[in-house]
N, C-alpha and C positions, 0 to 999 in steps of 0.2 A: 209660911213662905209662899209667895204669891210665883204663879207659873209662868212661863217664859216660851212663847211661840215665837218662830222664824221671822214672824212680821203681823202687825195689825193698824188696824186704822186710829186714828184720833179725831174722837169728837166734840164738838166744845158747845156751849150756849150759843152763840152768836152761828152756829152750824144753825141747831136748829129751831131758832129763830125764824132764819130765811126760809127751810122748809116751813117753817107752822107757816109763814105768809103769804106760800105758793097754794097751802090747802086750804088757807080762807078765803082764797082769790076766786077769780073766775076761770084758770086753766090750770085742769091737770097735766094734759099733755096738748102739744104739737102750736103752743101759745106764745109769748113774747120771750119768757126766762131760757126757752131754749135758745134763741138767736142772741140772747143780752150774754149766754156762756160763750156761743161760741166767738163774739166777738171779743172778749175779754181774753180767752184762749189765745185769738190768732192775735190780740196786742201784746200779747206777753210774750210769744214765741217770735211775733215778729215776721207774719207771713199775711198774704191776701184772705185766705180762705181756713177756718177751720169747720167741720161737718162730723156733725157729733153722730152716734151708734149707739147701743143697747149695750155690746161688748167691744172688747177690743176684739175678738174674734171677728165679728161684725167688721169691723174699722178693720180687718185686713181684707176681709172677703171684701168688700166693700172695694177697695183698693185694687185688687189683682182684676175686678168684674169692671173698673173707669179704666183701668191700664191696657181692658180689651183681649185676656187672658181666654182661651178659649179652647173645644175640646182640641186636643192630638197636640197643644203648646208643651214646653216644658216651661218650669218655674226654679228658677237655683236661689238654691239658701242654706243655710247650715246644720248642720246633724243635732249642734247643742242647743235647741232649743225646745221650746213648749211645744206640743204636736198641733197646736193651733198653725202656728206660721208655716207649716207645709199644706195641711189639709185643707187649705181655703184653695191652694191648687185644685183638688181634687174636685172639691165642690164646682170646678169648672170647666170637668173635664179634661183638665191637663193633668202631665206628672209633674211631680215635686223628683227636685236631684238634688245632691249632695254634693259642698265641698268643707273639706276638714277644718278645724279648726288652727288658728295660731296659738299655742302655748301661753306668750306672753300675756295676749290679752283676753285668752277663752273666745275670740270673736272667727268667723271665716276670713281663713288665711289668703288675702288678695293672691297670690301664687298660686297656690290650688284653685282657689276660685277661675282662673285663669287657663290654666292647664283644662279644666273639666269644660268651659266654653269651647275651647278648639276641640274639644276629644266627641262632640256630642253632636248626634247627624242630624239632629230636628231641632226645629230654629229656639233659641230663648226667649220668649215676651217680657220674662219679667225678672230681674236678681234682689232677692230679699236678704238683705245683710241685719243681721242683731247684734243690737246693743247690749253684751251679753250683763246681768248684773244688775247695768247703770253704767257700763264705758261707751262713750264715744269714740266707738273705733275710728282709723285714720277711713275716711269716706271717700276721697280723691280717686283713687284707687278703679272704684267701683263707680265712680260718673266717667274713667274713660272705658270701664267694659260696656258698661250702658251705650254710652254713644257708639263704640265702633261696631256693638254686637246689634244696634238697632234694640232694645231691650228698656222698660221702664224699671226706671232705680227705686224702689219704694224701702226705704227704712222700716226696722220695725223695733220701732224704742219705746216698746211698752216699758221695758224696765229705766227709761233714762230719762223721765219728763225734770227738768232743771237743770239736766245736766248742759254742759257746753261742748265746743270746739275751738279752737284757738288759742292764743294768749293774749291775757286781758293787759299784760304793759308792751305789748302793740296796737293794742284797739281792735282787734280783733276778733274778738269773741264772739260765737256766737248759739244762740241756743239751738239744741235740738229740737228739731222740724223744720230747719230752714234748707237742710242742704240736698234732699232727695227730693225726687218729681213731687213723691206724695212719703208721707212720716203717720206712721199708726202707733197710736194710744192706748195706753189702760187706766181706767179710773176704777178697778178690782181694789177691794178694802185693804190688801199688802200692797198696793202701791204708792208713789207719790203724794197725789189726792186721789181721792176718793169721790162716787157718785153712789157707792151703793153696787152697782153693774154699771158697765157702762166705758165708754171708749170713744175714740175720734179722728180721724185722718184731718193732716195738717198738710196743706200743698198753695202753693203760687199759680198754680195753673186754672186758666178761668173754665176750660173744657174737661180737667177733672173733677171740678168741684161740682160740675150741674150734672156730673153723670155719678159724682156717688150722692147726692140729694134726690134724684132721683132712684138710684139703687136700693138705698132707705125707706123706701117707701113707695113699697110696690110698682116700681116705676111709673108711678104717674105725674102728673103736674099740674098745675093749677094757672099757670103763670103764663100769661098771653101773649106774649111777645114770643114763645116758647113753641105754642102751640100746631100742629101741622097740616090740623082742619080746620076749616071757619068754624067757628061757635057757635053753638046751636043756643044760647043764653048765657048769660052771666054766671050762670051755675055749670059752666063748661068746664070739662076736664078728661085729661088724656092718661091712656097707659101707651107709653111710646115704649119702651123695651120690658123686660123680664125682671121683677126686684122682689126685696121682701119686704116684712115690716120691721127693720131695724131699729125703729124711730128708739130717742131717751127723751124720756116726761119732762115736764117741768117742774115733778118733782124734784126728781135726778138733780136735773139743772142747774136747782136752785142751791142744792149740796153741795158741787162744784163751782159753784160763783164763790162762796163762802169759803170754800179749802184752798182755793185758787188767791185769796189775799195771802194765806201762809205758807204758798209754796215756797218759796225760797227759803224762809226759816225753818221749815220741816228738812229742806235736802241738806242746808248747812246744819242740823243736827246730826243726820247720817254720819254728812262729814266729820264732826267730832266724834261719832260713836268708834266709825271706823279707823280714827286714828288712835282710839284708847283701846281698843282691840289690837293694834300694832304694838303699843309700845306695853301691854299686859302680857303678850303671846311671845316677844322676842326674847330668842333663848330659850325659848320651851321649846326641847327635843323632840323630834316628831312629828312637830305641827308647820306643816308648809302654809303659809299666809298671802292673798293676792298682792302684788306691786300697790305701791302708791301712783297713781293716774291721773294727770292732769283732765279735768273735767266731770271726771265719776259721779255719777250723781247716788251710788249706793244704795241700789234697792235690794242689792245682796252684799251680803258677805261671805263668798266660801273659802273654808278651809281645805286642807290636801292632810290627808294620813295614810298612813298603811294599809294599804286594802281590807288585809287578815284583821284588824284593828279596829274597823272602821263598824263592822255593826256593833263586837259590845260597846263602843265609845258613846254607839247612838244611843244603847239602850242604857249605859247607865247617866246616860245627862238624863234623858226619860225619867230615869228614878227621884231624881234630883228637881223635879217637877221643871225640867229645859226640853222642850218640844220642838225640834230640829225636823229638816225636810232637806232633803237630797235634788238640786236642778241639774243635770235633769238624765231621765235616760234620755240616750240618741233613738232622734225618731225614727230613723231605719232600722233601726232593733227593736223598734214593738213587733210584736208578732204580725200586725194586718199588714205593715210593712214588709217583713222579711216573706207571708206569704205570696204576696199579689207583686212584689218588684225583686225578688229573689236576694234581698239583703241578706250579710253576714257578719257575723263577728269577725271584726279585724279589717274590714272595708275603711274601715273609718279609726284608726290607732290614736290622733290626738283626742279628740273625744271618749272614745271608751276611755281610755286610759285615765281622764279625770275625772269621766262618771263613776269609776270603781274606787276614787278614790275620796272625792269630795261626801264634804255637808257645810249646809247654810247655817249659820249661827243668827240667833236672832240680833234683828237689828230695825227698829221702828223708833220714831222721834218720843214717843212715853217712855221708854228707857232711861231710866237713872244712870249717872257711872258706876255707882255701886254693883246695879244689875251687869257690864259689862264685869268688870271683876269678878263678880260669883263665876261666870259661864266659866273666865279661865283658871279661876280657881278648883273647879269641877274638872275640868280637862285636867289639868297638872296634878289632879288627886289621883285620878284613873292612872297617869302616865305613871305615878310612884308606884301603884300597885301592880299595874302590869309588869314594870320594867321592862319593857323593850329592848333595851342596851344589854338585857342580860343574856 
């Protein structure tokens, strides 16, 4: 019986293909397959500018560092996420804050989100909303707190790359990365596509784009038109502000050019998986299951149980060789959190309450439906033995 993790990558020949051609080439890194991605990126999404990173870590720090984030700022975003999407605050001197999440969609709840801007006596630079999963939360919302709070709106849809907005029998639609200042990426082996490591901030803005190309790379430049002293040769070049080496190779790159023809066909598998997950799970007692969601692009799937329930359930999928993973605890309840900004349990009630109760069921495009069936056949095994109801 072959094992079953929460998520992994799919690799095919024609993957690497493109790599083997990047390393018989003449660049490994900082060469043309990185700018042939990101153009490909930003024609698919649908945007001016894409500006590729090492991680999507990266690709947020990256983001909050063009947005002009800096020390004694705050930065608002939500409890349920990866401790990535606060801490790049940090790394800038600001704090990261908290507003709770909405039930229906696992996303920050625009109300709260709202309520916590007027409650907070030090200015906002920057509100980072997530795409929790792979939903497209309603975004509207949060381009008028941007604008009235003076505040850059940066997305952070590492979990949603395919996914949309809109509806498509209006013509409407439209892909994530188009609707915030700037939209950060993951190209992490459980995502979308894949580079290996590796991520991207997606923006329209011609003044963010040269300030996270710059960021990437130790903020230097090379680019003459750019430059703020005469040139002292051809061989000139500047460090105008403070960066790192964020840079992604051409190796990378060249994996991402390749998984980037089947994106679409990999999110519309999601989508099939996550519907035969619906209609295998309905009527099983117990098992609370997300909404169906217009746009989802499905890089989760979590379920809701019993709290009391919830670790043997992990542990005997575990047995059953199904390798589950819990998204996420709230970041104001890790410990460096609760020490250094005086967090608590019960601050934040919609998110605890679904971290105590969730797990991710795997869900990747190499998935069989058979393998969907087993998972809930393993649940509904567990659920007979325990009985619950009793």
């Amino acid at each position: 019986m072959k094992s079953l993790s929460y998520g992994r990558q799919w690799i095919d020949d024609a993957d690497i293909d493109e790599v083997a051609s990047v390393l018989k080439g003449d660049w490994l890194t900082q060469g043309p397959t990185v700018e042939r991605f990101e153009k490909a990126l930003a024609d698919y999404i649908g945007v001016r500018h894409v500006v590729a990173f090492s991680s999507g870590t990266a690709a947020l720090h990256g983001a909050v560092a063009a947005a002009g984030v800096e020390e004694g700022d705050r930065v608002l975003t939500t409890p349920l996420t990866f401790a990535a999407t606060a801490n790049v605050a940090l790394y800038m001197g600001a704090e990261p804050v908290f507003a709770d999440i909405y039930h229906g969609t696992l996303c920050m709840h625009p109300r709260k989100a709202e309520e916590r801007l007027q409650e907070l006596p030090r200015k906002i630079k920057a509100i980072i909303p997530v795409s929790f999963a792979g939903y497209p939360f309603d975004i509207e919302p949060f381009k008028f707190m941007a604008h009235d709070y003076d505040a850059v709106l940066i997305e952070d849809a590492c979990h949603s790359l395919g996914g949309y907005r809109g509806n498509d029998h209006y013509g409407d639609r439209r892909k994530i990365g188009r609707d915030a200042d700037m939209t950060a990426l993951s190209f992490h082996p459980v995502k979308h596509i894949t580079t290996g490591e590796g991520g991207a901030v997606a923006t329209d803005n011609n003044v963010f784009a040269r300030r996270l190309r710059l960021f990437r790379n130790h903020g230097i430049t090379r680019t003459a038109d750019e430059f703020e002293e005469k040139p002292d040769g051809p061989w000139h070049s500047e460090m105008q502000t403070l960066g790192f080496n964020y840079r992604l190779s051409d190796i990378h790159c060249a994996l991402g050019l390749s998984q980037l023809k089947r994106l679409d066909a990999f999110v519309e598998r999601r989508r099939e998986l996550a519907n035969l997950y619906r209609g295998h799970l309905s009527g099983l007692r117990g098992v609370y299951q997300p909404p169906a969601l217009e746009g989802h692009a499905y890089h989760l799937f979590p379920i809701r149980v019993a709290p009391e329930l919830r670790g043997a359930l992990f542990a005997h999928l575990a047995e059953n060789d199904v390798r589950l993973q819990v998204h996420y605890p709230p970041v104001p309840l890790h410990p460096y959190y609760k020490k250094r900004f005086g967090y608590k349990k019960g601050d934040f009630p919609e998110a605890e309450r679904f971290y105590e109760e969730t797990i991710s069921l795997p869900l990747f495009p190499l998935m069989e439906d058979a393998d969907v069936k087993r998972v809930v056949d393993c649940i509904a095994k567990f659920y007979e033995k325990s009985n619950p109801a009793a």
